[in-house]
C-alpha positions, -999 to 999 in steps of 0.1 A, spaced: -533 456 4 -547 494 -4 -586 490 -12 -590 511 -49 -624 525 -34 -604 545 -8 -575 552 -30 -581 581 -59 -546 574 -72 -551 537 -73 -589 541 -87 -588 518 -117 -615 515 -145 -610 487 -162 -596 451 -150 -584 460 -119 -552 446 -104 -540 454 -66 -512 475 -57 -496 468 -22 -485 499 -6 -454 494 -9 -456 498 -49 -478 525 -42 -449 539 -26 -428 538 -52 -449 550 -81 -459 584 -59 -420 588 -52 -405 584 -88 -433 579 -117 -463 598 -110 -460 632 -124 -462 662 -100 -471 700 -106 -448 724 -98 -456 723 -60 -446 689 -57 -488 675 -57 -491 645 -76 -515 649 -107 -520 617 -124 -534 584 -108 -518 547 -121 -540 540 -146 -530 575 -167 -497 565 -160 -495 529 -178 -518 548 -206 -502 579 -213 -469 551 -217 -488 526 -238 -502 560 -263 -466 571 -266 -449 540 -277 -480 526 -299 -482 559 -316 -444 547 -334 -465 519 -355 -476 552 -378 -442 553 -389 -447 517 -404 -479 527 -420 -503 512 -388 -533 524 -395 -560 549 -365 -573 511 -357 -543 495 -354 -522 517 -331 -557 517 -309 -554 482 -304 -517 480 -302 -521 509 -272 -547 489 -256 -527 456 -255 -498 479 -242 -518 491 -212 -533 457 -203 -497 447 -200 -483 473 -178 -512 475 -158 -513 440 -152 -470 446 -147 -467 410 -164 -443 433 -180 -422 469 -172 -398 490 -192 -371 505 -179 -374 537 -150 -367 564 -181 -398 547 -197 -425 550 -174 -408 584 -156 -406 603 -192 -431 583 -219 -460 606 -231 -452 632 -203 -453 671 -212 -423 687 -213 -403 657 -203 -370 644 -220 -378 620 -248 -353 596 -234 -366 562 -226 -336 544 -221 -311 536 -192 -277 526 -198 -251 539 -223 -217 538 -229 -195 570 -237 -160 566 -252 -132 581 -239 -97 588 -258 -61 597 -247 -68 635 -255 -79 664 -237 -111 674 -259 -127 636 -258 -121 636 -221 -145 669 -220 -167 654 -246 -175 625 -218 -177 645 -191 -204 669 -211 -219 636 -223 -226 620 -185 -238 650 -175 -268 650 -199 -271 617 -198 -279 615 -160 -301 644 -162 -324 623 -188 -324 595 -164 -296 572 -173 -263 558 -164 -228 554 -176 -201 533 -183 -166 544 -198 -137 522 -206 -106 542 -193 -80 517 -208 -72 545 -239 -58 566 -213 -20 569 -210 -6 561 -177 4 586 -146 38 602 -157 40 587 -194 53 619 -212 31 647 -225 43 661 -256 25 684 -261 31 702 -230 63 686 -219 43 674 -186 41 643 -174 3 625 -171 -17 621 -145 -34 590 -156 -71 574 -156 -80 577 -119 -77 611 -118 -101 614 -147 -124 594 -131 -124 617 -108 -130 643 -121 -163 628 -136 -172 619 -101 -172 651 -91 -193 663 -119 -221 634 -110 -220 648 -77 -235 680 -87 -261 665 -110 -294 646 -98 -315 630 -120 -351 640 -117 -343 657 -85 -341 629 -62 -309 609 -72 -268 611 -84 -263 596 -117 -245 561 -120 -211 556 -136 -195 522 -143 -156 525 -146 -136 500 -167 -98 492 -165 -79 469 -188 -59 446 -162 -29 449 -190 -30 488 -182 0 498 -162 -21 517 -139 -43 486 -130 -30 482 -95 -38 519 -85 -74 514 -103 -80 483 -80 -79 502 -49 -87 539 -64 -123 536 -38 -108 525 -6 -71 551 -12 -94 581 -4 -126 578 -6 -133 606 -32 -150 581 -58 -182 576 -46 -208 576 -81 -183 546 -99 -189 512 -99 -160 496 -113 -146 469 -128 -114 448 -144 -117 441 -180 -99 407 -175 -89 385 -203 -83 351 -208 -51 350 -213 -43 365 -176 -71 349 -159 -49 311 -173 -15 330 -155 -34 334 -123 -38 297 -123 -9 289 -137 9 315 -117 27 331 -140 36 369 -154 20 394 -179 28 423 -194 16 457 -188 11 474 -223 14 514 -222 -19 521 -247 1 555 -257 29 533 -275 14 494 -278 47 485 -262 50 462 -228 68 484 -203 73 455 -171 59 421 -162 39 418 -133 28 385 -116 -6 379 -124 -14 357 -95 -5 392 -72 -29 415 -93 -57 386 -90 -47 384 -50 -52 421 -46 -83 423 -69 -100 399 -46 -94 418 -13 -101 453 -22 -137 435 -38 -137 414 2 -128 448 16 -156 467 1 -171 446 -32 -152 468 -56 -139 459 -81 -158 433 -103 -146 413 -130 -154 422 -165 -145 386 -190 -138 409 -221 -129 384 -242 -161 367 -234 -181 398 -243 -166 401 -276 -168 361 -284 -207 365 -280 -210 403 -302 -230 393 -337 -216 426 -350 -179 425 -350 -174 449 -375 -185 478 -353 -155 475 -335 -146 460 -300 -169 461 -270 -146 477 -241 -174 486 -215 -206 480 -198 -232 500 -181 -232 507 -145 -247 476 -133 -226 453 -157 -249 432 -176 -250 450 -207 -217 456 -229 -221 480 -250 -199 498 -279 -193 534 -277 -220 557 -281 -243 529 -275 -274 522 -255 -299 496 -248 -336 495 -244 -343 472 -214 -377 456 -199 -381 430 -173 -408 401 -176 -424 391 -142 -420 354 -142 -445 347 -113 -474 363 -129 -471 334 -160 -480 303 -134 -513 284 -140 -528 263 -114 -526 224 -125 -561 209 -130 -566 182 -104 -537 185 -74 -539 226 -73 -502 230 -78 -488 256 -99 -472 250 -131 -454 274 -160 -478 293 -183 -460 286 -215 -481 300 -237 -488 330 -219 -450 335 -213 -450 334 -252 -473 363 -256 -461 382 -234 -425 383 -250 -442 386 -281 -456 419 -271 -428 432 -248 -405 425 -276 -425 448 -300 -426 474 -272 -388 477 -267 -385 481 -306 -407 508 -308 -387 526 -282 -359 530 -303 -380 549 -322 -392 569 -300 -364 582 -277 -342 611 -289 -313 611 -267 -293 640 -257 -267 633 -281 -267 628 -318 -242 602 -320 -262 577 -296 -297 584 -323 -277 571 -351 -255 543 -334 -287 529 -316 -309 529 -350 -278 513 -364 -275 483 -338 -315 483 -324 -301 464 -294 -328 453 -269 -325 439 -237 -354 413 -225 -348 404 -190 -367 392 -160 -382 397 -125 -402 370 -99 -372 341 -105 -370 338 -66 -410 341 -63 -415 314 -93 -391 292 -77 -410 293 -44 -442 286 -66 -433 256 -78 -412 249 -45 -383 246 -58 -353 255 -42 -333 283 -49 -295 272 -62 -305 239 -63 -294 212 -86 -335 212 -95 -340 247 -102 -305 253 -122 -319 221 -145 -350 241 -147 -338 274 -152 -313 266 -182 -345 252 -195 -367 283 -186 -335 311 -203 -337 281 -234 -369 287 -241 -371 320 -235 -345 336 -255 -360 312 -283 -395 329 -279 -377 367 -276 -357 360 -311 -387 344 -330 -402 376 -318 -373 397 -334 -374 377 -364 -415 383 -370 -406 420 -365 -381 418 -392 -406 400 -419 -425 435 -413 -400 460 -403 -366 449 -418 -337 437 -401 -313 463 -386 -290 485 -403 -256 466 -387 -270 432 -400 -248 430 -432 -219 416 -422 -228 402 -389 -229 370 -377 -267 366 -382 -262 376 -419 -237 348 -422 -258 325 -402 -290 333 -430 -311 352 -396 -332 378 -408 -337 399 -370 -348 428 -362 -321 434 -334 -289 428 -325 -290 415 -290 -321 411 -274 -320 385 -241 -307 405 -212 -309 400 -168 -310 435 -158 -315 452 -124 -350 458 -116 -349 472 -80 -378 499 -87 -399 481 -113 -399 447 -90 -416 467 -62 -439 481 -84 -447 445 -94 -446 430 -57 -419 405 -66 -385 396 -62 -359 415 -81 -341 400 -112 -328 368 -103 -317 373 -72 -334 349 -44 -353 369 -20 -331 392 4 -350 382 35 -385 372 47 -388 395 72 -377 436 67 -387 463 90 -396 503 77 -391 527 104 -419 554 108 -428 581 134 -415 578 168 -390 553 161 -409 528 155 -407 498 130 -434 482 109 -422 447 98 -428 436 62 -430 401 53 -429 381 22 -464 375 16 -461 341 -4 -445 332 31 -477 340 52 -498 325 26 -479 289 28 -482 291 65 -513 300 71 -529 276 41 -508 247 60 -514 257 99 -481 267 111 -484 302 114 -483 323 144 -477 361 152 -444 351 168 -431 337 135 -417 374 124 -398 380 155 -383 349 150 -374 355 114 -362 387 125 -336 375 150 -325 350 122 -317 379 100 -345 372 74 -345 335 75 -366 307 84 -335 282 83 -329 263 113 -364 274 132 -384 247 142 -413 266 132 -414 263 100 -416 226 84 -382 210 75 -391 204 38 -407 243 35 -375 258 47 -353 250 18 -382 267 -11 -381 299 11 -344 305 5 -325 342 15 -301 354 -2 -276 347 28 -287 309 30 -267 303 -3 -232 293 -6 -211 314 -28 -210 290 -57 -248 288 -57 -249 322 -65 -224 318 -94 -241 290 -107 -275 307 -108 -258 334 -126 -243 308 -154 -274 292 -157 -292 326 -170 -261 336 -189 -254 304 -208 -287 321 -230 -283 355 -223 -273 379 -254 -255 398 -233 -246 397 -193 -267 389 -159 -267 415 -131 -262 397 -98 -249 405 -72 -231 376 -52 -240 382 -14 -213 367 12 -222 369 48 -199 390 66 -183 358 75 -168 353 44 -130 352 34 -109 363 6 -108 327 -5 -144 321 -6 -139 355 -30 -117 339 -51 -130 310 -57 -162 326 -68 -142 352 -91 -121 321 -104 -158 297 -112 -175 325 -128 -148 326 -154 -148 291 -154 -183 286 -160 -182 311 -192 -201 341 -173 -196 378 -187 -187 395 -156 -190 392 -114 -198 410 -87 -193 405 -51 -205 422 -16 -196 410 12 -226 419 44 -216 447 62 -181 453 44 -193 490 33 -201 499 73 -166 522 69 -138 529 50 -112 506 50 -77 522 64 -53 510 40 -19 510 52 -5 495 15 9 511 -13 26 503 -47 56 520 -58 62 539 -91 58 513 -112 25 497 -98 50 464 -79 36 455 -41 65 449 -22 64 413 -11 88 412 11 68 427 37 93 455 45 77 490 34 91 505 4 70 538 11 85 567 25 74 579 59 63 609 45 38 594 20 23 569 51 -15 578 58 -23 587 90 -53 583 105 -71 609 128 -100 598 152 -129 620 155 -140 638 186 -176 622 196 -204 639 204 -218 639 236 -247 618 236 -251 582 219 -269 557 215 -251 525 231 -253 488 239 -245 466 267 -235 428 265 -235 405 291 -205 379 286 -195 353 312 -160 346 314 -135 324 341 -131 358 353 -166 364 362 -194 380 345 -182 409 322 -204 434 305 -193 451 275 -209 488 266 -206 497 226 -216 535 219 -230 541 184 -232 569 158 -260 562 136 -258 523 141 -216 522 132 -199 514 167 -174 539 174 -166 535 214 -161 503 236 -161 501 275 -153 472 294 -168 465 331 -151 437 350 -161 424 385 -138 444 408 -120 412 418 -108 404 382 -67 400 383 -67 418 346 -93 445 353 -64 467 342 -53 451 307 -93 449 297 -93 487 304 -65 492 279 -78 471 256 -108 491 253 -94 523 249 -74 511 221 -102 493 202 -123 526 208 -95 548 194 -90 521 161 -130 520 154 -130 564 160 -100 557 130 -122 547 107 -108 506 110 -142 489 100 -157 461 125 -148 433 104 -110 436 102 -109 440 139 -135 406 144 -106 392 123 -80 394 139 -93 391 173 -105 363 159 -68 351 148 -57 362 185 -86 339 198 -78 310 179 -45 311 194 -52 315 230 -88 297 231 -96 304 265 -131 319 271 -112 344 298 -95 354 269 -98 393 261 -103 385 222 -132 361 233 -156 383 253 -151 410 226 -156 387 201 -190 376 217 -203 411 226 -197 426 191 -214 395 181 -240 394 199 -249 429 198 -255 424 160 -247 457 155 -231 456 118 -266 438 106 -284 466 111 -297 496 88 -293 475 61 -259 459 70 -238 488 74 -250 507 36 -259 542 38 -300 553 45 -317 561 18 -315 600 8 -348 595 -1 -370 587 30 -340 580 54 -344 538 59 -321 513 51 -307 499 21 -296 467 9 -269 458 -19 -288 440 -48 -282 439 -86 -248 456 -85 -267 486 -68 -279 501 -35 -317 499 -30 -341 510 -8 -370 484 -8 -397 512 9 -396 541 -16 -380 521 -43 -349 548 -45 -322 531 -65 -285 544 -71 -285 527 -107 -306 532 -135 
């Protein structure tokens, strides 16, 4: 912990609450305003109370009077400074600041048309957007597809992907606040004729690198996947089918470009639109960039995350912790009233988005600490337990949020879209339209020294690099705590947890019955992750961000099936990354004809001209490199991997000079080298050496002892599995929320 005596931006006046470096970190990185010179010129405490002034200064426009926005600004500040609650980034970045945009909200979604001028309009549109601090998501299913007619200029169209890109390339060039791309979301109906070239637009090339993206699936072809039958792709231009395609195909190659690289997601449309209270506006076609909040077009939402561990109370008698009931209630009681007068407050960089967001006053009350309150109250994460208490926990909750909305709405009125809704005919007088949300909370979670959203912890154990190449570990302090209070700790412990990439399962350590209630993320099964996800959004108002981690272990199928159970289990959307799949770009050696058909056949149907080819890289002459000691029936072999920047790109093998084979191992190596200096990530080649292994069995086997020594080297878990450093301060980053985050300057891709 940083001691506030010794700290002049942490100095604090009033109740005074620690900030671990780490958060510290964070809020001189992103929130803290800066002169022109870069020199920070506000400490913590002006930051939560030049926020709580701007947004209790809105209860003037409901006739508040000097006293009553004094007090309402003082409750605000207790709150954020004690970070039981956080708004959004856009919030505490721009609220109250001079000269700052008045935009205090982070997702929004921009519609798009099949016509020339609304395709500008949303590329104008994301641009200011991300300069205010948020992100975008865009339905592209209007769009006609690549080569329908033009008749306007007797051309032929180049169809959705292309306009993504050419948004891409316009988020390239903008960073928001100077230290960071904007985020896009990119939507595709699956009945669009161009959904097959969608599903692998990120891996073809690699020119889309600011999209998230995702199929807007229905119901009606996620029953044909099952039942293995065909749809129809509907041109959007005409409203008329123009082939069948197998649906079980489309699923198949949905689910191992999202294996391949964890694009694309699934977006349950039909769900989304099922659970809209305001029908009449139209239909809900997108989401924001990390998924969990549909929105229509020209729409935004207001979003704030409660930290759940900070509403624990210690049980009189045995000293264990129990829920804070009441306190949770206040909390959303105030929070709720916070996010409403931000509507007020912002004025967004477009006119349409004032209007439609006064129209809808959507809010989005979400959540922080899950993993850390589970650990509280020892509870394991994904357990049968903790799901029975967490559908409880959302229940209750999302009660508490709209009893909140309602009170506001005695005072206030109840927003302008409620005639006609669904709360009009069910005789609720609210304030908003949506309110219960589970959105990312990468930066604000650090800032509140907690886990992130629901998501379990990543790992125990995480290392920042700092001068001279050395690495300072970081461990989860509730961890240490439990240890120490109960006698099992020693110094060793981290190294340990290290090696066991961030987990204390298996280590005899750490007590049997503590190992389950300190849960990482890759400890869980794939439907444990699902089902935590269903569990918040069986009372969610509108999605939960979560992002399913696989170890890279994982297979298609274990895809599949969680793709398949999240639309069982009623969820709004899913999301999948599989560890280390982003180390490179996938060579993809597949392609669909015209008409969007994968030949199954297995014979090509792709002319040798259109065939990508794939040119290694000339290496540099110094790297970093590996060796691996392997026995073998042949003797003791050591295999040497040389790195760039942690991705392996060279492999040499060293037999003992009597070895009968020396020759074939030599060859082997050069072509593995050449495939890897290709671009062919780590993973498909573990595969099928793997499959070659399998077949043969013999440790001697050539397969084996590369198998072992790219294993044991553990070279894709490092620098955050293969993700790219942060562009920030240049450590690792780790896929959480639908997003890339780095968890030691709190530098987030998303909003």
């Amino acid at each position: 912990m940083t001691n506030a005596e010794t700290d002049p931006i942490q100095a604090s006046t009033l109740e005074y609450i620690p900030l671990s470096d780490n958060a510290l970190t964070v809020l001189r990185e992103r929130y803290l305003a800066k002169d022109d010179q870069g020199n920070i010129v506000e400490t913590v405490d002006q930051l939560w109370a030049r926020v709580a002034r701007e947004i209790a200064m809105v209860e003037t426009l409901y006739e508040a009077t000097h006293e009553e926005v004094a007090s309402l600004e003082e409750q605000f500040r207790r709150m954020l400074a004690s970070r039981t609650f956080l708004p959004n980034s856009p919030t505490l970045m721009n609220a109250g600041r001079p000269g700052s945009h008045k935009q205090y909200s982070a997702c929004f979604v921009i519609p798009i048309e099949d016509d020339m001028q609304s395709i500008g309009n949303a590329v104008t549109a994301a641009l200011l957007i991300h300069k205010s601090g948020g992100g975008t998501g865009f339905s592209f299913s209007n769009l006609r597809p690549k080569r329908d007619r033009v008749r306007s200029s007797g051309g032929v169209a180049s169809g959705p992907v292309s306009f993504m890109k050419i948004i891409d390339g316009a988020t390239e060039q903008v960073r928001q606040g100077g230290t960071r791309r904007g985020a896009n979301m990119g939507i595709l109906h699956v009945q669009h004729p161009d959904i097959l070239d969608f599903v692998g637009c990120k891996t073809h090339d690699g020119q889309i690198r600011n999209f998230n993206i995702s199929v807007a699936a229905t119901d009606e072809f996620m029953t044909a996947v099952k039942e293995d039958r065909l749809y129809a792709l509907i041109n959007p231009r005409t409203k008329q089918p123009v082939k069948q395609i197998s649906a079980r195909l489309v699923f198949d190659r949905i689910v191992e470009e999202a294996w391949k690289t964890g694009d694309p997601g699934l977006f349950f449309i039909n769900r989304a639109n099922r659970a809209c209270p305001i029908p009449a506006m139209g239909e809900i076609a997108s989401t924001n960039p990390c998924g969990e909040i549909p929105l229509h077009g020209f729409d935004a939402c207001t979003l704030g995350s409660i930290d759940l561990a900070k509403h624990l109370r210690i049980q009189p008698g045995d000293g264990e912790y129990e829920l804070d009931w009441e306190s949770l209630d206040q909390t959303i009681r105030l929070a709720v009233r916070f996010l409403d007068n931000i509507i007020d407050a912002n004025d967004h960089p477009l006119p349409q988005i004032n209007a439609m967001t006064r129209q809808t006053r959507r809010i989005g009350l979400g959540i922080m600490g899950y993993a850390r309150l589970l650990m509280m109250l020892g509870l394991p994460y994904g357990s049968e337990e903790a799901l029975r208490f967490t559908e409880r926990l959302a229940h209750q909750m999302k009660a508490m949020a709209w009893r909140a909305s309602a009170q506001l709405a005695h005072t206030r009125g109840v927003y302008p879209a409620w005639k006609g809704s669904k709360h009009e005919q069910e005789g609720r007088r609210v304030r908003h339209s949506y309110v219960t949300t589970v959105a990312p909370t990468g930066s604000i979670s650090m800032i509140a020294d907690t886990s992130a959203g629901c998501e379990p912890e990543f790992a125990l154990v995480w290392f920042k690099h700092v001068l001279e190449g050395r690495k300072l570990p970081y461990l989860c302090d509730l961890f240490e705590a439990t240890a120490r209070r109960e006698g099992w700790w020693h110094d060793d412990l981290i190294d340990k947890i290290a090696a066991n990439h961030g987990s204390c399962r298996g280590l005899k350590d750490v007590p049997a019955h503590r190992q389950p209630v300190f849960t990482v993320a890759h400890d869980l099964t794939p439907e444990q992750h699902v089902r935590v996800q269903a569990a918040w959004q069986r009372f969610s108002d509108t999605a939960v961000s979560k992002t399913i981690n696989l170890p890279c272990t994982a297979t298609v199928e274990d895809v599949r099936h969680a793709y398949l159970l999240a639309w069982e289990l009623d969820c709004s959307g899913i999301t999948v990354y599989r560890d280390g799949s982003r180390a490179s770009q996938v060579l993809n050696l597949g392609k669909a004809d015209r008409n969007g058909s994968l030949s199954t056949n297995g014979t090509s149907q792709v002319p040798d001209a259109d065939l990508p080819i794939a040119h290694p890289f000339e290496l540099p002459d110094v790297l970093d490199a590996k060796r691996v000691h392997v026995k073998t029936t042949d003797g003791h072999v050591y295999v040497t991997i040389s790195t760039l920047k942690t991705r392996p790109l060279e492999v040499f093998i060293h037999t003992p000079v009597e070895a009968s084979n020396a020759e074939i191992y030599e060859s082997f190596a050069r072509v593995l080298s050449i495939s890897l200096r290709s671009g062919v990530p780590v993973e498909a080649l573990l595969e099928q050496l793997e499959k070659a292994n399998q077949r043969y069995g013999s440790v001697a086997s050539i397969p084996a002892a590369i198998i072992r020594a790219l294993r044991m080297s553990q070279l894709i878990k490092e620098n955050g599995e293969g993700l790219p450093p942060c562009p920030q301060c240049n450590q690792g980053t780790v896929r959480q929320e639908n997003c890339l985050l780095c968890r030691h300057c709190g530098w987030t891709k998303c909003s």
